[in-house]
DOMAR-61413 format. One record per residue (C-alpha): x, y, z; residue in three letters. Coordinates in Angstrom, 2 decimals, always signed. Example, Ala and Ser with C-alpha at 12.3 -4.5 7.8 and 13.67 -1.06 7.14 Angstrom:
<sites>
((+12.30, -4.50, +7.80), "ALA")
((+13.67, -1.06, +7.14), "SER")
</sites>
This chain:
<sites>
((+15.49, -14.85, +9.33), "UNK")
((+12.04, -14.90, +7.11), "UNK")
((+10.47, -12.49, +9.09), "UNK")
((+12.56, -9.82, +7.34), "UNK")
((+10.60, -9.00, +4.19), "UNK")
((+11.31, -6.78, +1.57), "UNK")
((+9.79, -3.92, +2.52), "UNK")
((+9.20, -4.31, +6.39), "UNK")
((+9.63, -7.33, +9.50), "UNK")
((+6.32, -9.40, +9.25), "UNK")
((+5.49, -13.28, +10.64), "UNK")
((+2.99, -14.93, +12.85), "UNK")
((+3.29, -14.23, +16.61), "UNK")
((+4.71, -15.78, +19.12), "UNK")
((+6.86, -18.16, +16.68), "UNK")
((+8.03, -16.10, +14.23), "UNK")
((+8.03, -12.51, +15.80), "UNK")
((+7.97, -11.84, +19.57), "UNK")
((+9.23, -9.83, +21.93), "UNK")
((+12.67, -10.88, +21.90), "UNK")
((+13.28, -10.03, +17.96), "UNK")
((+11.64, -6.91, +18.56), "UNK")
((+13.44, -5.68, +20.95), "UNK")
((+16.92, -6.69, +19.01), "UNK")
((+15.04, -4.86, +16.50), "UNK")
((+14.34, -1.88, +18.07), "UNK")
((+17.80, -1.94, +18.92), "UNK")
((+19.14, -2.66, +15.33), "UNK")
((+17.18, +0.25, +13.89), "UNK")
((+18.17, +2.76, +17.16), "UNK")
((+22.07, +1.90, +15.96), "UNK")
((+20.79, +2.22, +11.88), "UNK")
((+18.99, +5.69, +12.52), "UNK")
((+21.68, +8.77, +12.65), "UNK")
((+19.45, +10.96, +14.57), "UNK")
((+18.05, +10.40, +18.26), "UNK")
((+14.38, +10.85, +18.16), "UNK")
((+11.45, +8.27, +17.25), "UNK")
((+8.07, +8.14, +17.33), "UNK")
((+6.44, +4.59, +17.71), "UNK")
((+2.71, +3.62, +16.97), "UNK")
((+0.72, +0.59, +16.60), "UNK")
((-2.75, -0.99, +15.51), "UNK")
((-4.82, -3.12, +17.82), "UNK")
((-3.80, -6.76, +17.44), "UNK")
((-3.12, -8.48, +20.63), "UNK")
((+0.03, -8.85, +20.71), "UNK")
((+0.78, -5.31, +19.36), "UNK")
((+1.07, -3.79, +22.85), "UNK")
((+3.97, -6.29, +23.84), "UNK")
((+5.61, -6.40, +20.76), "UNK")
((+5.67, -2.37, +21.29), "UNK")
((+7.23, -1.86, +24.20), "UNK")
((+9.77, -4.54, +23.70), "UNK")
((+10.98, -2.25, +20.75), "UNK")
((+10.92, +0.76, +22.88), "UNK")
((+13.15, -1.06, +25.08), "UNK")
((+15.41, -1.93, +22.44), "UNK")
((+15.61, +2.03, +21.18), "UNK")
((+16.51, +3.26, +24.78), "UNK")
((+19.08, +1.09, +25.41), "UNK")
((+20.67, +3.20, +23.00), "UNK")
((+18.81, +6.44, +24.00), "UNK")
((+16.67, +7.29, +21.76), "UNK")
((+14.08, +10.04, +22.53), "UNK")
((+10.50, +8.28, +22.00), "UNK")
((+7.30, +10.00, +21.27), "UNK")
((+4.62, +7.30, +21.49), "UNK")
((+1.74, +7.97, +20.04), "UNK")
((-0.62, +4.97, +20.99), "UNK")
((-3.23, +3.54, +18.59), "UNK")
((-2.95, +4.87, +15.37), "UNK")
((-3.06, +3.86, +11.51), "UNK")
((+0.35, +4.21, +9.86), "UNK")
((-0.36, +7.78, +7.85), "UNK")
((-0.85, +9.05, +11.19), "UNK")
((+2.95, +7.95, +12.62), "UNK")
((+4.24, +8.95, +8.95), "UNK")
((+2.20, +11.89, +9.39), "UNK")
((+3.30, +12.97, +13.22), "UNK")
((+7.19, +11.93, +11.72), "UNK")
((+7.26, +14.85, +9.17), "UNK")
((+5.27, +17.08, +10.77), "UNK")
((+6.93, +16.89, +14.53), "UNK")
((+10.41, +17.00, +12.20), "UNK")
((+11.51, +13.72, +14.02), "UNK")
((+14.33, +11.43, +13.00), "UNK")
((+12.92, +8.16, +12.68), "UNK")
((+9.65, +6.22, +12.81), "UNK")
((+8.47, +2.89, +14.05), "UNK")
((+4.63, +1.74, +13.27), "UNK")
((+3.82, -1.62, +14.97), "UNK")
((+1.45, -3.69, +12.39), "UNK")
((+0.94, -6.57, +10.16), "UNK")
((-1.59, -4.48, +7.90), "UNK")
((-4.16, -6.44, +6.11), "UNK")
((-2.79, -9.75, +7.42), "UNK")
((-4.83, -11.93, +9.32), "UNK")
((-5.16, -11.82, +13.15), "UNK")
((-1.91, -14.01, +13.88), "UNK")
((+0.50, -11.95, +12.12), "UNK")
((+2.03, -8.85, +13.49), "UNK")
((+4.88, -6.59, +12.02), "UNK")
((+7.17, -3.75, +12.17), "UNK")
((+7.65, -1.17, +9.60), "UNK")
((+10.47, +1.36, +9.91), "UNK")
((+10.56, +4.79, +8.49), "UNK")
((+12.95, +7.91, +8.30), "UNK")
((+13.13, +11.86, +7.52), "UNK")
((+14.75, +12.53, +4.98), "UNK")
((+14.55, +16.28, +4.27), "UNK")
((+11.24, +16.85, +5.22), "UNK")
((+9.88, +13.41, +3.27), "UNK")
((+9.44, +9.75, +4.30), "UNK")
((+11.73, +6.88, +3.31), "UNK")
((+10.53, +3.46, +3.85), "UNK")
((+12.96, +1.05, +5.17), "UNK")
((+13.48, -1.91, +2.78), "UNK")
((+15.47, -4.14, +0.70), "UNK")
((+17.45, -1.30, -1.03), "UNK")
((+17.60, +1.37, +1.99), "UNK")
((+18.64, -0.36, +5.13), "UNK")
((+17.01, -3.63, +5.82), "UNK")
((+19.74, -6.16, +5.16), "UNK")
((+22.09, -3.82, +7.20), "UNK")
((+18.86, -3.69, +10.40), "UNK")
((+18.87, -7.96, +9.57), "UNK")
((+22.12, -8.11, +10.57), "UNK")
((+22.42, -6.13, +13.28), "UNK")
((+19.52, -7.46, +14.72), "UNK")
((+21.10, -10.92, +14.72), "UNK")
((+24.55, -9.28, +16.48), "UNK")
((+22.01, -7.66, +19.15), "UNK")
((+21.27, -9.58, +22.63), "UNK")
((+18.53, -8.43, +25.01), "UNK")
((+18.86, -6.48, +28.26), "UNK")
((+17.04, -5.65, +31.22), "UNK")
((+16.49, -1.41, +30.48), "UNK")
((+14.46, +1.43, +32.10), "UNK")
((+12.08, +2.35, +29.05), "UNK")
((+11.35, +6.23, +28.49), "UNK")
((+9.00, +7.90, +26.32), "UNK")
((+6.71, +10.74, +26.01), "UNK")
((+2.86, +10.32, +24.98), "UNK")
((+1.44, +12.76, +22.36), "UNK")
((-1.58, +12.81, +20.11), "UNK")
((-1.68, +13.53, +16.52), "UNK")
((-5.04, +12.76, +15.76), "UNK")
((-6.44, +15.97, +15.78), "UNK")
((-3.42, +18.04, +13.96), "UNK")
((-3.50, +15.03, +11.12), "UNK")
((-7.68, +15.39, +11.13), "UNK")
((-7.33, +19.11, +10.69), "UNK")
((-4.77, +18.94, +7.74), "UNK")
((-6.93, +16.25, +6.15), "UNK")
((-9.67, +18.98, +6.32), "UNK")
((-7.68, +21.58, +5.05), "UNK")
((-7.36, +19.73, +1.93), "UNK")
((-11.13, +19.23, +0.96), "UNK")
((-12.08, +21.26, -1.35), "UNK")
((-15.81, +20.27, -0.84), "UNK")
((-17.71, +18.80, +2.14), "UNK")
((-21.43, +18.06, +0.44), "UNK")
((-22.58, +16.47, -2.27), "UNK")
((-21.93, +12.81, -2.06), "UNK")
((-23.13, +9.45, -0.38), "UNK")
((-19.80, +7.69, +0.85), "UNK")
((-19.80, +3.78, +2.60), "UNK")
((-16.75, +3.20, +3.99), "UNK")
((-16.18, -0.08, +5.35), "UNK")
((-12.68, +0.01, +7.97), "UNK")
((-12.31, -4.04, +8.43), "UNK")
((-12.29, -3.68, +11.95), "UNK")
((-9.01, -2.68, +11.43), "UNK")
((-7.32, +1.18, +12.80), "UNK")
((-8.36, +3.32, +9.49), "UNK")
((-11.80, +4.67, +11.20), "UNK")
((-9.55, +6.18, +13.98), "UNK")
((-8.49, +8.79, +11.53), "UNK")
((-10.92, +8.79, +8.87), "UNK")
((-14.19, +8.15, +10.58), "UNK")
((-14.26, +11.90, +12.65), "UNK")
((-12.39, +13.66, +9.75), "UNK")
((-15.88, +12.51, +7.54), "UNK")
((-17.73, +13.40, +10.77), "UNK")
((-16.75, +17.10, +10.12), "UNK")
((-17.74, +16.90, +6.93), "UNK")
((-21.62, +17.21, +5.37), "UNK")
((-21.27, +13.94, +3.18), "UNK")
((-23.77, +10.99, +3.81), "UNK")
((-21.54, +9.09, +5.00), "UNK")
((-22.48, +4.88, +6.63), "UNK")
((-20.00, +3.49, +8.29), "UNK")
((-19.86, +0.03, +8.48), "UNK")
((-17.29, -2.42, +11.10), "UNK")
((-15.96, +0.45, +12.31), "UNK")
((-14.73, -0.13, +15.66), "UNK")
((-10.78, -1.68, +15.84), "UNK")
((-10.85, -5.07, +17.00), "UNK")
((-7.89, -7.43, +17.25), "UNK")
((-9.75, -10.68, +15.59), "UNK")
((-11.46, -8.51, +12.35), "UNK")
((-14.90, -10.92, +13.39), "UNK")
((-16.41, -9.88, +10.21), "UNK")
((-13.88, -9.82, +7.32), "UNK")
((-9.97, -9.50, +7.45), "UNK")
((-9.15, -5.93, +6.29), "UNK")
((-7.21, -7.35, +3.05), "UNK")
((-8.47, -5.81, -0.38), "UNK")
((-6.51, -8.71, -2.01), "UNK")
((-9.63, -10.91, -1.02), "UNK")
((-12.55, -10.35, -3.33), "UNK")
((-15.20, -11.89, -0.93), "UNK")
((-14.04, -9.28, +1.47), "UNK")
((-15.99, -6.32, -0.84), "UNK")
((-19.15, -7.85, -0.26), "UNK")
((-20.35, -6.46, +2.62), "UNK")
((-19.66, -2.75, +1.03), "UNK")
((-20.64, -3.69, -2.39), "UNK")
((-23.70, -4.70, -0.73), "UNK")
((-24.18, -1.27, +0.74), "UNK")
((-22.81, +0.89, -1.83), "UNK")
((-26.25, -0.78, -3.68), "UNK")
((-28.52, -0.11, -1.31), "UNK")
((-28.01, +3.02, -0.50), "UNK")
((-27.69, +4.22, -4.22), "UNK")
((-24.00, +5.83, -2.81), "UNK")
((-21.47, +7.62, -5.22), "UNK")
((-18.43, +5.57, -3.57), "UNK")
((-17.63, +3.06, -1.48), "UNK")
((-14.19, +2.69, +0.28), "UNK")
((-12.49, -0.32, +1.64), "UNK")
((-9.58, +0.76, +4.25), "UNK")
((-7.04, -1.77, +4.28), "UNK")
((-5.72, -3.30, +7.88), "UNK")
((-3.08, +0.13, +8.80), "UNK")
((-5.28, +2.65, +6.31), "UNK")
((-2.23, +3.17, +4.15), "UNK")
((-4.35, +2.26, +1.08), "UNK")
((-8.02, +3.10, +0.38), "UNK")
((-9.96, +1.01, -2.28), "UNK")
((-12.42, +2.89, -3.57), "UNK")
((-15.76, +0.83, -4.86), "UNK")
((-18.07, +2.98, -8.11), "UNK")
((-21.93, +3.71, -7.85), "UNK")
((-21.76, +0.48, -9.55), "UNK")
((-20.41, -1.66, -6.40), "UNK")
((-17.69, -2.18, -8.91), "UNK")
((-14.49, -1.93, -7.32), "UNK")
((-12.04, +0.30, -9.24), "UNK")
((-8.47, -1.47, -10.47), "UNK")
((-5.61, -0.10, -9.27), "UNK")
((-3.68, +1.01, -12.15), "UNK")
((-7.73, +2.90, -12.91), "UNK")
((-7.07, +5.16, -9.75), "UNK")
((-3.63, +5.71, -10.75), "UNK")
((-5.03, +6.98, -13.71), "UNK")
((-7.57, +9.57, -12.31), "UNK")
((-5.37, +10.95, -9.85), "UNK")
((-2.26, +11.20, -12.45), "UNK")
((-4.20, +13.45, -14.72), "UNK")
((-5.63, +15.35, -11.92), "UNK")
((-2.13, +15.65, -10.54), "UNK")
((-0.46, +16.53, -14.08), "UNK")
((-3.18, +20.01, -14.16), "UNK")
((-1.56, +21.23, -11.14), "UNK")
((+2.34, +20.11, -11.99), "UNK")
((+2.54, +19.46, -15.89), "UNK")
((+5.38, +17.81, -17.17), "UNK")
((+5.95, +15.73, -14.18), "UNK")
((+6.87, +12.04, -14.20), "UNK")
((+4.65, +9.65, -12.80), "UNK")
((+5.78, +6.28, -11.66), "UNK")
((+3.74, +3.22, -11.86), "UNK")
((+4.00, -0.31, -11.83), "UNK")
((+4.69, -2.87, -14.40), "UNK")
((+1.49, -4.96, -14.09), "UNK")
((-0.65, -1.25, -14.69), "UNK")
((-3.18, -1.65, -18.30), "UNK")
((-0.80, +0.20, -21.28), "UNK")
((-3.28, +2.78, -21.59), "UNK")
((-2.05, +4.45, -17.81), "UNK")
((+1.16, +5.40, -20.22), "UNK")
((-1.11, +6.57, -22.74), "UNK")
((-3.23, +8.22, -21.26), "UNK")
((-0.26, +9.99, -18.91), "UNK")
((+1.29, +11.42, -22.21), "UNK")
((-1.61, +12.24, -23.72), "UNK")
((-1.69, +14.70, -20.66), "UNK")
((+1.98, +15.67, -21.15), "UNK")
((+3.37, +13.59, -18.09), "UNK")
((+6.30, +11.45, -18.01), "UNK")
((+5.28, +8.23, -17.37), "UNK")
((+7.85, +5.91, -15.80), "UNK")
((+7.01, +2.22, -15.20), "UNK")
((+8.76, +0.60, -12.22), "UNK")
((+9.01, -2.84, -10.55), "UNK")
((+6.34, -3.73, -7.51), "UNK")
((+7.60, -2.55, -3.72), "UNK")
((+6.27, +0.72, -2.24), "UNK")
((+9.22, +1.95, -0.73), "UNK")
((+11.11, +1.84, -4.31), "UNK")
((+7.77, +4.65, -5.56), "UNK")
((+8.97, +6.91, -2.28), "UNK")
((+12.62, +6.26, -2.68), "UNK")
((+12.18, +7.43, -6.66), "UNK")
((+10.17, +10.50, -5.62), "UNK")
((+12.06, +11.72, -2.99), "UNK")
((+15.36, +11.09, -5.11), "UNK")
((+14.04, +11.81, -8.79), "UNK")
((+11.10, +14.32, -8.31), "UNK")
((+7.94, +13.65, -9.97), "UNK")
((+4.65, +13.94, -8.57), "UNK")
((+2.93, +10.85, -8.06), "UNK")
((+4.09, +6.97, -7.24), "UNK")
((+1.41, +4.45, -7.51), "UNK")
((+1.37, +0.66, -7.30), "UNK")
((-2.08, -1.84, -8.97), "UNK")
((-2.64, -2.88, -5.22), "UNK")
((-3.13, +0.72, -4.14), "UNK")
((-0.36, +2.35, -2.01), "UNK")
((-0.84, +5.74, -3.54), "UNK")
((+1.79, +8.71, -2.89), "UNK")
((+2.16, +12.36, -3.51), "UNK")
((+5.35, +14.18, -3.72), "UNK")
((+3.14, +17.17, -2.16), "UNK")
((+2.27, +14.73, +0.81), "UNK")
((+5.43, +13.58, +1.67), "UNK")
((+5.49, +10.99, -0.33), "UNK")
((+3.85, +8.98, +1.72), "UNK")
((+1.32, +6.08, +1.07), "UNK")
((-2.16, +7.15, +3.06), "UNK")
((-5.23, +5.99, +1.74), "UNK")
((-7.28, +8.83, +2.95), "UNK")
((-5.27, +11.38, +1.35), "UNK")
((-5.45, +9.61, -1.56), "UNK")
((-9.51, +9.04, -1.33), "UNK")
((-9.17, +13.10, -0.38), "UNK")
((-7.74, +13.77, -4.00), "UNK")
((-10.79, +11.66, -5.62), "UNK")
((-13.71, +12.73, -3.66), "UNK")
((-11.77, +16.23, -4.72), "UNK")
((-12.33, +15.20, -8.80), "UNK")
((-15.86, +13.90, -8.31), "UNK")
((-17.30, +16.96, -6.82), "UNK")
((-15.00, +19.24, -8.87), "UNK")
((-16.14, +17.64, -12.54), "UNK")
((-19.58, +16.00, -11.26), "UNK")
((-18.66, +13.05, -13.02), "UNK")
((-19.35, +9.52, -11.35), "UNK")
((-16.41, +7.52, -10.19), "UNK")
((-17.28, +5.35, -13.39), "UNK")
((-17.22, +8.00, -15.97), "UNK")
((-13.86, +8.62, -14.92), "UNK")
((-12.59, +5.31, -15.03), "UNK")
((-13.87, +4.70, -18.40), "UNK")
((-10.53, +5.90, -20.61), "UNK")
((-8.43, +3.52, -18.81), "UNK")
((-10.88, +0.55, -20.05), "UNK")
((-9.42, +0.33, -23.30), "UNK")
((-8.35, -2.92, -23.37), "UNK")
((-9.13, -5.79, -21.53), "UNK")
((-6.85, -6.79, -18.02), "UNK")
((-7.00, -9.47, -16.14), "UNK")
((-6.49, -9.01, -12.35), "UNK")
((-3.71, -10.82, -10.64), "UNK")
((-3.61, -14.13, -11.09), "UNK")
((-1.89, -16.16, -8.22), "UNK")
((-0.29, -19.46, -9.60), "UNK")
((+0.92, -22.04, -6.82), "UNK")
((+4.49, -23.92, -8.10), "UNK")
((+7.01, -25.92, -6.53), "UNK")
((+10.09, -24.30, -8.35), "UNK")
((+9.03, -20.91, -9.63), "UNK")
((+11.98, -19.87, -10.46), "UNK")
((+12.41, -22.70, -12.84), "UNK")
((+9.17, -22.72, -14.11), "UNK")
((+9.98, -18.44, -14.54), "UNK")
((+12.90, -19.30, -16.66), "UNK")
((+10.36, -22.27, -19.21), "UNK")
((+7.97, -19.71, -19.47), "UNK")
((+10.51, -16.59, -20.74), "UNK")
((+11.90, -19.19, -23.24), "UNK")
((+8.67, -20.60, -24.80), "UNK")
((+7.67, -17.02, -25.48), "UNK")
((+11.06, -15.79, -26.73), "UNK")
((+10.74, -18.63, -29.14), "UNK")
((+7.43, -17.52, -30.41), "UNK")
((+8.94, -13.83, -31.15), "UNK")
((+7.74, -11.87, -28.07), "UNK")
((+9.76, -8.70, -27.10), "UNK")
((+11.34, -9.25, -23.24), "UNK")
((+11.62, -7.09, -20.64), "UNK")
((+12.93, -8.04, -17.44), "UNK")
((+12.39, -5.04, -14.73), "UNK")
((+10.30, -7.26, -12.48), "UNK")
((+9.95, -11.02, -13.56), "UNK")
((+9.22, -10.99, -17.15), "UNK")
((+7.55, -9.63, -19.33), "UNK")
((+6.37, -10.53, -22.85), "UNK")
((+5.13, -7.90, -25.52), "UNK")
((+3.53, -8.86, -28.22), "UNK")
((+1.84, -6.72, -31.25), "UNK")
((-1.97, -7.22, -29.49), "UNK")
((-1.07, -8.47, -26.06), "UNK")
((+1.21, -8.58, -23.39), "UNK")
((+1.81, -10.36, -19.91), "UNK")
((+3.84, -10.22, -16.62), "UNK")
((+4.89, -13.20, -14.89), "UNK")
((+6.78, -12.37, -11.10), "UNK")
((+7.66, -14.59, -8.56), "UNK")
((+6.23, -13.93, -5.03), "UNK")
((+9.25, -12.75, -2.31), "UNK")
((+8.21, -15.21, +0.15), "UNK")
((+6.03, -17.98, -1.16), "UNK")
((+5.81, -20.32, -4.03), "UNK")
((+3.66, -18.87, -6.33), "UNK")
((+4.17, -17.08, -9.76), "UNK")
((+1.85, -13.47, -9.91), "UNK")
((+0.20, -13.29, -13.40), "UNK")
((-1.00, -10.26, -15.27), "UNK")
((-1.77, -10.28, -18.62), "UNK")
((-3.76, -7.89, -21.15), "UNK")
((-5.17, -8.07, -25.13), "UNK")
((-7.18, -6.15, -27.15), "UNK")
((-9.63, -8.26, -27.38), "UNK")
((-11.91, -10.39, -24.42), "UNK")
((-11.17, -13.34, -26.88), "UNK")
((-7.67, -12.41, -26.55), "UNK")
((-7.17, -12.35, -23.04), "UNK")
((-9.04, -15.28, -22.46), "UNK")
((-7.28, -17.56, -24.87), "UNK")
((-3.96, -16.44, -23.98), "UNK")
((-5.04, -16.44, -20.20), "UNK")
((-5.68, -20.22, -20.84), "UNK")
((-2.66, -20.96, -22.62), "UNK")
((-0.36, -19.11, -20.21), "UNK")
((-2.10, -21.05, -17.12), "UNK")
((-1.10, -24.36, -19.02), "UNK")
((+2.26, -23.71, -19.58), "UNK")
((+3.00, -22.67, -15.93), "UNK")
((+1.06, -25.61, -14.33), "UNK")
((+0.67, -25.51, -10.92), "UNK")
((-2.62, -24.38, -8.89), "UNK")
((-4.30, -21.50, -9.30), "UNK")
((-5.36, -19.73, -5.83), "UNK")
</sites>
């Protein structure tokens, strides 16, 4: 089935996910899951509702205990998971994906953290016993509980200042202000809030921070209002892209940075895992601080799996998920906008200031190449570049070091396109070798 990704169940609704998979779903994950209880959440598309209770019907036909927990963003059902010390989690969501799509991520306790449900912990095993499952006629049970307050309260808790900056946040439309929009109501920030209200269509932009075009309307108002930071909550608030005084938004592997060194004060030594695409100078700059820097292939749930197995004390991927071993290790992008707001007022530096060490060299931002055999095409690329002397690395797709520059080149897990990420020493650099790398692969770029 393509709906099963690998790191959740995603596809347009009604033709690829409905209510029939997720109830076999439901059912698949009720057999998967050792213990009996499981709280369920969702965000407000359309179909979320339906597709909801047809997975509550597929957990109580094998008895689970529900809590439901309504309209939430995802860090909230991670959140209420830990917290309530339940088994098992279900959040009902397609993210930042556009209004058709809908999805269902699936979560677990282990030990007082979160383990995502993917392609290494469970969701071949859920595929298949989804496929086995057939749908029945059951009496649905559940229990209703809030955790918006308890969550809002925590999120509190760990502020260590509530005055002192101008904040924009702009929520998409999608369920992030739910959460984040009365926890900065409690606080004395200047704070504009802009298409806050959840709404099943996202009228003004879709919440998806892969889309430059969709910054504009906070860039806009980060300018005007001469604010310290913008954020951008994606679609289910499990990332939060934060925007300088500039309007400039910050790079991924850049907010890594800051919160790695921050992190590193409090827990020296640590590792910190990143991902493959991040600039060199995150590793630099990580052992310059006495961390343990520990570059890993793209996927979330491998940065919660690694902290929860391995230790460490912070798993971050270039797109944004951020999580701390402290929180869970969980990805929420308000705790994670929490720990920055934390270093601005703590240093008084602006979010620019401390981006600036990890500008060292120059980075391109993923470039999305369009193919009709990528894998082929993958395999042309490697050799070219092994014949011109480059050191290979193959952790995620491949990658090519040279003495001044170096590039990644990944396939996408469910369309035909090859991600690009390359970085030089020079602007010169990275734009000839840019140019020469897009001419090799052919293709379109997107």
């Amino acid at each position: 089935m393509g709906i099963f990704k690998a790191y959740d169940v995603r596809g347009k609704y009604p033709g690829e996910i409905n209510e029939e998979w997720a109830f076999r779903i439901g059912l698949a994950f009720a057999k998967f899951l050792k213990g009996k209880k499981v709280v369920i959440g969702m965000d407000a598309r359309e179909s979320s509702t339906s597709i909801k209770e047809a997975v509550m019907g597929g957990l109580c036909s094998e008895n689970k205990e529900i809590t439901d927990i309504g309209l939430c963003n995802t860090p909230m059902l991670y959140f209420a998971l830990i917290k309530w010390n339940l088994d098992g989690g279900i959040m009902i969501s397609a993210s930042h994906n556009p209004p058709e799509f809908n999805g269902i991520k699936m979560v677990k306790n282990v030990d007082g953290n979160l383990m995502q449900i993917g392609k290494s912990s469970g969701m071949a095993e859920i595929e298949e016993l989804a496929k086995e499952s057939e749908v029945k006629e059951v009496e649905v049970r559940y229990k209703k509980r809030s955790v918006l307050e308890e969550y809002v309260r925590y999120m509190l808790d760990k502020l260590e200042r509530r005055v002192g900056l101008k904040i924009v946040v702009d929520y998409g439309n999608g369920v992030g202000s739910i959460a984040a929009k009365p926890f900065f109501e409690k606080t004395e920030f200047e704070v504009c809030h802009i298409y806050d209200e959840p709404k099943p269509r996202f009228p003004h932009h879709d919440p998806n921070p892969h889309v430059k075009e969709n910054f504009k309307d906070l860039v806009k108002e980060v300018k005007k209002r001469s604010a310290d930071l913008g954020i951008f909550f994606d679609g289910d608030a499990d990332r939060g892209i934060p925007v300088n005084e500039k309007g400039i938004e910050l790079r991924g592997d850049i907010l890594i940075g800051i919160l790695a060194l921050d992190v590193l004060e409090k827990y020296p030594g640590e590792k910190i895992f990143y991902d493959l695409r991040s600039s060199k100078t995150l590793a630099e700059e990580i052992k310059g601080a006495g961390g343990e820097p520990i570059e890993m292939k793209v996927g979330n749930p491998y940065y919660k799996e690694k902290l929860i197995k391995e230790g460490g004390a912070l798993g971050g991927e270039t797109s944004g998920h951020i999580m701390y071993k402290e929180h869970f290790c969980i990805d929420d992008g308000l705790y994670a906008m929490i720990k920055l707001i934390n270093i601005m007022t703590r240093t008084g530096k602006k979010l620019s200031e401390l981006g600036k060490p990890f500008t060292k060299y120059y980075k391109t931002y993923e470039i999305n190449i369009r193919v009709q055999d990528k894998e082929s095409r993958l395999k042309d690329v490697e050799e070219v570049y092994r014949n011109k002397g480059g050191k290979i690395e193959k952790i995620d797709g491949v990658t090519v070091i040279f003495p001044e520059w170096w590039f990644n080149l990944r396939p996408s897990n469910t369309q035909n396109l090859l991600r690009l990420n390359l970085e030089a020493e020079t602007k010169e650099l990275m734009e000839e070798k840019t140019k020469e790398l897009k001419e090799i692969i052919g293709g379109r770029v997107e």
